[in-house]
N, C-alpha and C positions, 0 to 999 in steps of 0.2 A: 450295712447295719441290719442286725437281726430283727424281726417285729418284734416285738411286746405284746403277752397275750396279757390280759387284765381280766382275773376275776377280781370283784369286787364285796368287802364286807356288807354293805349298808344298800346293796342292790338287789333284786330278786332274789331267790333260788334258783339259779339254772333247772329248769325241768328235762332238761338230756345234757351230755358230756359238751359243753362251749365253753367259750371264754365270753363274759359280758361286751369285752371290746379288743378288739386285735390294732394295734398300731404298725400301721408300715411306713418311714418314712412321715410327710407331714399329714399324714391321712391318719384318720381312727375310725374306725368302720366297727358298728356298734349295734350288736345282734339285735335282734327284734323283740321287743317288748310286749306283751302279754299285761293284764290289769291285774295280773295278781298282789298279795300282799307285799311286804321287803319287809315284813318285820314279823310276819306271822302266814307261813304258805300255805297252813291249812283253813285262814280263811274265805269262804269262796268268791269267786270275782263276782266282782258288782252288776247287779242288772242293767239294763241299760247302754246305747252307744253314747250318750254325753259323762255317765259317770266310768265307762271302761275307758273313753279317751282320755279324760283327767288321769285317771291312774297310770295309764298308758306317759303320756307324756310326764309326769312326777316321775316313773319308774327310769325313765328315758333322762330326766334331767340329774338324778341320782346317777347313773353312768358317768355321765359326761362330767357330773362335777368333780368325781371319783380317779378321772381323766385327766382333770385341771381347766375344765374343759366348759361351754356353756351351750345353749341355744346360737350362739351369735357363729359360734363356730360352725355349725352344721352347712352345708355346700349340698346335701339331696338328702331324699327321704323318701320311702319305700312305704308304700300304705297297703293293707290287704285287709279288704272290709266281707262278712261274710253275707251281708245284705245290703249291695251297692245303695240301690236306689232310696230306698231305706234310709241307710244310717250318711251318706254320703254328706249332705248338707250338714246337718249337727256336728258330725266329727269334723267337717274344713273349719266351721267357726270356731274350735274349741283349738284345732292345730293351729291355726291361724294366727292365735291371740298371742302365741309364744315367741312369733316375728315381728320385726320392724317391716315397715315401707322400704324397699329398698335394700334388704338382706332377705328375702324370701329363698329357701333353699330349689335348687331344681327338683322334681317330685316325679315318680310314679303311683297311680290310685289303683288298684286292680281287684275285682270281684272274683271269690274265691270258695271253694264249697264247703270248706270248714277250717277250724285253727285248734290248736292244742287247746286243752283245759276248756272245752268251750267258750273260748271268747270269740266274739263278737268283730276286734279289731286288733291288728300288730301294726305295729311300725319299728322299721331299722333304719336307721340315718348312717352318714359319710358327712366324717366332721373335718375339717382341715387344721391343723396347728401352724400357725403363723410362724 
């Protein structure tokens, strides 16, 4: 079976040539999300690591629903913070809130010297389709 690349209407703006989410098989692997707007790109990302991870994760659940898809599916998640120690705490409780006990995604966190658009935080998740 061929992947499926998925851009999506009601998702970001890609800010370089991707697809919002590539599907292979019962995997959807779902580019990294940025706080920017999905309904207006020129306006600028939100101050702050508690309001860029909201956005972040809204942009991130917009994919996946886009996908057919939800939080509950997600199987890991890729986090790249540009001020670990920083913003580390705020952004787990705010990622955090999106899982149950018990379906917690496997995770990478890693400190990083910068991110597109100036933000602050990305994340990419690995969803599985039952």
């Amino acid at each position: 079976m061929d992947p499926i690349f998925h851009l999506l209407p009601d998702a970001p703006a890609p800010v370089t040539p991707y697809s919002h989410a590539v599907e292979a098989g019962p995997f959807v692997f779902v580019t990294g999300q940025l706080a920017t707007d999905p309904d207006d790109d020129s306006i600028p990302i939100p101050e702050g690591i508690e309001a860029q991870t909201r956005k972040v994760m809204d942009n991130l659940s917009r994919v996946l629903k886009g996908c057919g898809m939800s939080f509950a599916n997600v199987v890991f998640a890729r986090i790249y913070l540009t001020d670990f120690n920083r913003d580390y705490a705020p952004m787990n409780a705010i990622f955090s809130s999106h899982f149950t006990d018990g379906r917690r995604p496997g995770r990478t966190t890693v400190g990083v010297t910068a991110l597109a658009r100036g933000g602050i935080v990305e994340i990419d998740l690995i969803a599985f389709r039952a």
